[in-house]
N, C-alpha and C positions, 0 to 999 in steps of 0.2 A: 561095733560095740567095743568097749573099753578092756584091754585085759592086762593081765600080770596085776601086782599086788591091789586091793581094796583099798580105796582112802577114803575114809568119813570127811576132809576136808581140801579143799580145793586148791593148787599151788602149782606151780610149774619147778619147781624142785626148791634147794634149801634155800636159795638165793634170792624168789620172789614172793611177793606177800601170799600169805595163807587165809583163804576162805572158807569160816567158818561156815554150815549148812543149817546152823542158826540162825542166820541173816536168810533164808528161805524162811526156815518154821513162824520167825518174825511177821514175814511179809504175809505170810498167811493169817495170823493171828491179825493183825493190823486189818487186815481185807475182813473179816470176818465180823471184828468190833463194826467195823464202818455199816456194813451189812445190817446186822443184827439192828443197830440204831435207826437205820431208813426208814423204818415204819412201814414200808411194804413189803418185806419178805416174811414169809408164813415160816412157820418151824417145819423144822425136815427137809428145808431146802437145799439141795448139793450143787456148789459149784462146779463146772465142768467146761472145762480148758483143752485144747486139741493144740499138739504143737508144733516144730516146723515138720515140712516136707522133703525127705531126701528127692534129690531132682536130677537131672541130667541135662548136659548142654549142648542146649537142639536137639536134634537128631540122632546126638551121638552116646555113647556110652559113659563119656566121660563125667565125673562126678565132681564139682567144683566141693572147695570144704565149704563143710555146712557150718551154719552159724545159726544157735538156737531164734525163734520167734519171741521177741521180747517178752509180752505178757507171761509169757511160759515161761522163760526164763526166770522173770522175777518172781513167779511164783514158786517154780521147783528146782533152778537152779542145773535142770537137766540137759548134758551136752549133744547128745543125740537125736537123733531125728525118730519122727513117727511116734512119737508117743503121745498118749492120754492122758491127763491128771485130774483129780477130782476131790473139793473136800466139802467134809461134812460143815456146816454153816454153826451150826450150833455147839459142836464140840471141837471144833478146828482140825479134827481127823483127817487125813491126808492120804491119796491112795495113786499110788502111781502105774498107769499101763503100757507096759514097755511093750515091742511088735516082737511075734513071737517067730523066729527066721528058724527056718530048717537047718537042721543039724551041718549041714555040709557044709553053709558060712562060716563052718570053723577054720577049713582048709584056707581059706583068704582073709579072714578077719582075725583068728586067735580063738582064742577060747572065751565061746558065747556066756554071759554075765546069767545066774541066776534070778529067780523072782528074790530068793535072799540079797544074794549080793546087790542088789538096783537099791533094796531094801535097806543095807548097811551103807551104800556108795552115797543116798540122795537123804539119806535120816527122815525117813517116810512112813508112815504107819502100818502101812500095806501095799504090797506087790501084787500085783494077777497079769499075766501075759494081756495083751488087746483083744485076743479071739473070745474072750471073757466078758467083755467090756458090759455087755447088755444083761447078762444073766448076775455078774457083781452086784451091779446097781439098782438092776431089780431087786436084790435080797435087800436093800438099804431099804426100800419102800421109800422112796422123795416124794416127796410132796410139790417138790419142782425142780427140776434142771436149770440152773440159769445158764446161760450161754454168753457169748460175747460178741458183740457187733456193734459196731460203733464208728462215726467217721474220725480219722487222723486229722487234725486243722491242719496237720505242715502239708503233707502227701497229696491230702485229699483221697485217701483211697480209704477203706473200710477194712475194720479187723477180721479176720478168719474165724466164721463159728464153728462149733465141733459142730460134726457129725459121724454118726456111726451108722452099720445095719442093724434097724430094732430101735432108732431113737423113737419114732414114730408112735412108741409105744409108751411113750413118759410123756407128762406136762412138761413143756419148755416155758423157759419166758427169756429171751434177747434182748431186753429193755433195761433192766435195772442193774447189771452189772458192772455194762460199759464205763459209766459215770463213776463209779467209784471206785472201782481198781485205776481209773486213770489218776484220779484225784489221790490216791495211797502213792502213786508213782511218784507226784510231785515233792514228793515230802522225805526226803533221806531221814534212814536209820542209822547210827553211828556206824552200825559192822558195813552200811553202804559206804558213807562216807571214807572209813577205812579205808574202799579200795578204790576209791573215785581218786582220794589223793596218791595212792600209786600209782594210777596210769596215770594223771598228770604229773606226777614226780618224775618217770622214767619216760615220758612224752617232751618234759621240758628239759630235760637232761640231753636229749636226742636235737633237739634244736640247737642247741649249743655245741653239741659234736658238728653240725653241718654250718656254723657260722666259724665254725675254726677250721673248716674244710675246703668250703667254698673258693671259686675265684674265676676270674674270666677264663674262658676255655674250656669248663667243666660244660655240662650239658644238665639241663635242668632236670633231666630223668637220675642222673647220677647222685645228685643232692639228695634227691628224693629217696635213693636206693639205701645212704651213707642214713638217713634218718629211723626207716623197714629197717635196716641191719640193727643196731642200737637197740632198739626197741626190741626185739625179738630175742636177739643174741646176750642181752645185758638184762632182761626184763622178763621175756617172754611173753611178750605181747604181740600172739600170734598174728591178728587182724589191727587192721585200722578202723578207726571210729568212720569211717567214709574216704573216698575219692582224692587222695595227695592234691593239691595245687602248688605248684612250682611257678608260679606269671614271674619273670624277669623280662625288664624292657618295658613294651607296650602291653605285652600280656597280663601285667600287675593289675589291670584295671579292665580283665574278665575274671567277675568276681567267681564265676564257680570255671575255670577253668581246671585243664587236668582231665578234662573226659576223653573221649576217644577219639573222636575229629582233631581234638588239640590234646595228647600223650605227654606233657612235659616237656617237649625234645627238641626247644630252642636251645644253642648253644649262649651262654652267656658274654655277654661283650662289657667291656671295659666303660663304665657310670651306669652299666642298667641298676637300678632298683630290683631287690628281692623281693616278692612274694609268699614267703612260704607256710601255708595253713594246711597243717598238717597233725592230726592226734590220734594214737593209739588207745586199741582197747581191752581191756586183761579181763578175761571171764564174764566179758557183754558189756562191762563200765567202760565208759570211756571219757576220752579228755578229747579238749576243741583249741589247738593253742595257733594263732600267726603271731611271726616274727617278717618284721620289714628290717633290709638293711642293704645297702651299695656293694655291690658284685667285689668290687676291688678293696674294699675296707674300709674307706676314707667316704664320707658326706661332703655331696656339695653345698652350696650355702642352699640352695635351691631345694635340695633335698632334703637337710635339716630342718628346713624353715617349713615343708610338708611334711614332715616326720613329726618335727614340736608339735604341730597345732594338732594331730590325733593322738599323741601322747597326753597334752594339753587336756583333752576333750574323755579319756581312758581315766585318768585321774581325777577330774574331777566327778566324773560319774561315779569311781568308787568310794569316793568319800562322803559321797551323797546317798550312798545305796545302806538300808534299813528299812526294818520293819514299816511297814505303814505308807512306804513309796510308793508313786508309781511309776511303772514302766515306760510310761507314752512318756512323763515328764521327763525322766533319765535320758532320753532317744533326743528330743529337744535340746536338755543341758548338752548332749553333744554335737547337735548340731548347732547350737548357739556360741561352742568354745574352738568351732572348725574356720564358720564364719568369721569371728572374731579376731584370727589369728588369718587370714584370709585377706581382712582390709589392713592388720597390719604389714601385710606383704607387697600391699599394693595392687592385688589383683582385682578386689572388690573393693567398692566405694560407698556412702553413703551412711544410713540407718541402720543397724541390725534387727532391731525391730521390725523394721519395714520387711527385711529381707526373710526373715523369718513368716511375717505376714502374706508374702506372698510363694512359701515354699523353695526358697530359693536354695536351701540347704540340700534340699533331697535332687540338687542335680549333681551333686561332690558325694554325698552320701545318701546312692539310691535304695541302699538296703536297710534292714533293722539292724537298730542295734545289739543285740544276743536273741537268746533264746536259753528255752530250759536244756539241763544236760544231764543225761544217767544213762538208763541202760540204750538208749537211742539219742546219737549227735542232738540230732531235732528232737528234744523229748517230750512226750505228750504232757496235754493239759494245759496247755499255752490259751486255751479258749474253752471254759468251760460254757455249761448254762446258763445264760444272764448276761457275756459278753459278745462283741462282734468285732469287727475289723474296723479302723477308722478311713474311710474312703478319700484320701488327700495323696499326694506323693510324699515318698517316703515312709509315711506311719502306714499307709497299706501294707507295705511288706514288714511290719514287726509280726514276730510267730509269737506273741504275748501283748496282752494287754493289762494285766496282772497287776493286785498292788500284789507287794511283793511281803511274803513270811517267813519265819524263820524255815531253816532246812532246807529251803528250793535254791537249787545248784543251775547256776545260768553263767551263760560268756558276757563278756562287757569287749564287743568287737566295732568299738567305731572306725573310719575310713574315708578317705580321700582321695577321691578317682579321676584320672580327667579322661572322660568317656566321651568321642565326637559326637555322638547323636545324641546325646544328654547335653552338652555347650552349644551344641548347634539349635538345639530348641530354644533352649534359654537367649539366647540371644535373638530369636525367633520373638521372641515374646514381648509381648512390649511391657508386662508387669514385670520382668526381670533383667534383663538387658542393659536396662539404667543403671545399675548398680555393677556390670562389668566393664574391667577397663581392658578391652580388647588389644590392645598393646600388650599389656604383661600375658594375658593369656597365651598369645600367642609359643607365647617361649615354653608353654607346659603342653601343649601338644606333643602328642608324643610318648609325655613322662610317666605312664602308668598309673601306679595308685600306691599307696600308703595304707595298708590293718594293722592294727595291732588287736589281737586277741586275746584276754584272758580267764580263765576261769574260775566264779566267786561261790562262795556259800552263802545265805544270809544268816548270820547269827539272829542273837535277842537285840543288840546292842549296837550292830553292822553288819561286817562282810569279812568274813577269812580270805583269804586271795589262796586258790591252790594250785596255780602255774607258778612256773620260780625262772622265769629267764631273764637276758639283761637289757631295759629296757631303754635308759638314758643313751643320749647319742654318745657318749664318751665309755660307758662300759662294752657298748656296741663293737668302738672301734680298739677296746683295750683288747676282748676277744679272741675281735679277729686279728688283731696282731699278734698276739699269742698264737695262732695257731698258722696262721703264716710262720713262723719262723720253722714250723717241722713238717711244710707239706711235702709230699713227694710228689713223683711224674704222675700226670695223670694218666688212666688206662689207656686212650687212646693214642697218647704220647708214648706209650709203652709198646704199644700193637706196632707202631708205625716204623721205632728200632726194629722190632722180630722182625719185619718182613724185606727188612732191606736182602738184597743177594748177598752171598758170601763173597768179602772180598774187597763189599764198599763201606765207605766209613760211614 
């Protein structure tokens, strides 16, 4: 539990943005209107949220930090594990159940938080310890529990329903929730927004430290470390929005690399291509930002000329993005301006049309182009009631199908990969094949991939852009020249002086 002074609002000291607990009261009231309008909940009915679980890892004692369960999150805004929350439907009432630890947790934790203090810390109606939970809510008399269960479209795994000893004892209903707290998620509140654009202001700030940093010799874990440091240290943005990718080289084009089989921990060599998709996250929001750029500083014509055409393809998409869009078509416009920039390189030949007609984009660009973004990287509602997935290459893997509204906060992440068993099919194929000229291929074997990722709002009007790094290849290289000129030894060039014996040079 939390101890030493009370804060009604949320900040990591004077330095980093302040979260109001209005931005919870909000999201409840919001959840509630939506509710009430559905036409199937009866009056008296209390929502009831269960939320994350403290855990241990494996077998052992060890507690990795906890990170609130989303839904809960955006409903209560609460940092700790084990709790219950619940509100009233009709009057927006709000009751939060924190677990109620024996006394001696004090001796290792501090000094355990009262039902007041939870009270004053989360700006909640009501407090009652958990061991309460069932005799609370029976004095409410509901007329139903709604619960939450629901499938994830990105995951594919199901939300967490509460339960307690003695739910048995209330109507439930798990059906009409799910659908509208997801659908309340898609839609930023300003005080959300507020903090969406901090972690991407101090996300893209952090990318820029590691382009002035960078350089062959370094080791792609190291990058990764110089970007965690930033953020935390300058920000306070404890966690990352998900899993660092550092691909330099041939890694540039394993799009989710960085996991545990592949740790980041190629050292970087002299023309690899950068990869790095990397976003922090401050109080559960978070940002989704890659930067691509040449290990050494300097673009080859080769590499500018795969760098432009997803630039190319990032820009035109943002200026296409407004109300009333759609997603699938956005996904196309970039794979139409990859293409494009593709046969003027010489590598592809022919029709674009054609090439388009027969999928030939999604062997360069296998993935979607963004997704929603807020309290979760991949954020829900990307697939409501009414949609599906479109069964082709490439539009299979979009996590939206969405025309697009104001307030929904998504990345605009096109890319350009040359993936062997992705060229090796196509060239397999005989509807696609014809259109590469195996000759220049040849010379991109090897060359990784090209993202650039950014993060958009849609206004009434367009799209605010709320990453802020340097995008053109000549601010690129202004940068990293800049920061070239103040690097020092790197760590391991440091280890390798200490360990000499006394005596040798």
């Amino acid at each position: 539990m939390a101890s030493g002074k009370i804060q009604q609002n949320f900040s990591r000291g004077d330095h980093t943005h302040e979260v109001s607990m209005e931005l919870f009261r909000q999201n409840r009231q919001h959840l509630c209107d939506r509710l009430k309008a559905n036409g199937k909940i009866s009056k008296g009915a209390i929502v009831l949220l269960q939320g994350g679980i403290e855990d241990t890892r494996n077998d052992t004692d060890h507690e990795p930090l906890f990170r609130q369960e989303s839904y809960f999150h955006w409903t209560f805004g609460v940092e700790e594990p084990d709790f219950y929350g619940a509100i009233d439907v009709d009057s927006g009432k709000s009751i939060l159940f924190p677990p109620k630890l024996p006394s001696s947790y004090a001796v290792w934790m501090g000094r355990l938080l009262t039902e007041d203090d939870f009270k004053h810390l989360y700006g909640v109606d009501e407090v009652h310890f958990s061991d309460k939970i069932a005799e609370v809510l029976k004095s409410k008399n509901p007329s139903v529990l709604l619960t939450l269960h629901g499938l994830n479209t990105d995951s594919g795994k199901y939300s967490m329903e509460a339960v307690f000893e003695g739910i048995a004892n209330f109507t439930v209903n798990n059906e009409h929730l799910h659908p509208e707290i997801s659908e309340c998620r898609v839609f930023k509140s300003d005080l959300e927004l507020q903090a969406l654009r901090y972690a991407c202001k101090i996300s893209s700030d952090a990318h820029i430290e590691v382009m002035k940093n960078v350089r062959p010799g370094m080791y792609e874990y190291q990058a990764e470390s110089i970007f965690r440091h930033y953020c935390y240290f300058t920000g306070g943005l404890r966690m990352m929005g998900y899993t660092c990718i550092c691909g330099t080289g041939v890694n540039s084009s394993v799009l989710h690399y960085g996991h545990a089989g592949a740790p980041n921990s190629k050292k970087l060599e002299d023309g690899d291509m950068c990869l790095f998709d990397m976003g922090g996250e401050y109080y559960c929001y978070g940002s989704d930002i890659t930067c691509s750029f040449p290990a050494n500083g300097k673009f080859t014509a080769d590499q500018r000329a795969i760098y432009e055409a997803v630039l190319a393809a990032a820009e035109a998409v943002m200026k296409a993005i407004k109300p009333g869009v759609s997603w699938v078509d956005m996904h196309k416009l970039a794979e139409r301006q990859i293409l494009q920039h593709l046969v003027q390189l010489g590598l592809l030949q022919g029709s674009v049309d054609q090439m388009m007609d027969v999928r030939l984009g999604a062997v360069f660009l296998p993935h979607g182009l963004g997704h929603m973004l807020g309290i979760d990287t991949h954020d829900v509602g990307g697939y409501p009631e009414g949609t599906q997935r479109i069964n082709e290459p490439g539009l299979k893997s979009l996590r939206t199908v969405r025309t697009l509204e104001p307030r929904m906060v998504l990345t605009v992440e096109p890319g350009c990969y040359f993936v062997d068993p992705l060229l090796d099919s196509a060239l397999a194929n005989d509807q696609q094949r014809g259109f590469i000229v195996e000759s220049v291929l040849r010379r991109f074997r090897g060359f990784g991939g090209v993202r650039i990722e950014e993060d958009v709002l849609v206004t009434e009007t367009g799209m605010e852009l709320l990453s802020c790094v340097p995008r053109t290849v000549e601010e690129i290289e202004r940068v990293m020249a800049e920061g070239r000129a103040n690097h020092q030894p790197l760590p391991q060039e440091l280890a390798a002086q200490s360990c000499k014996p006394s005596g040798q040079n």
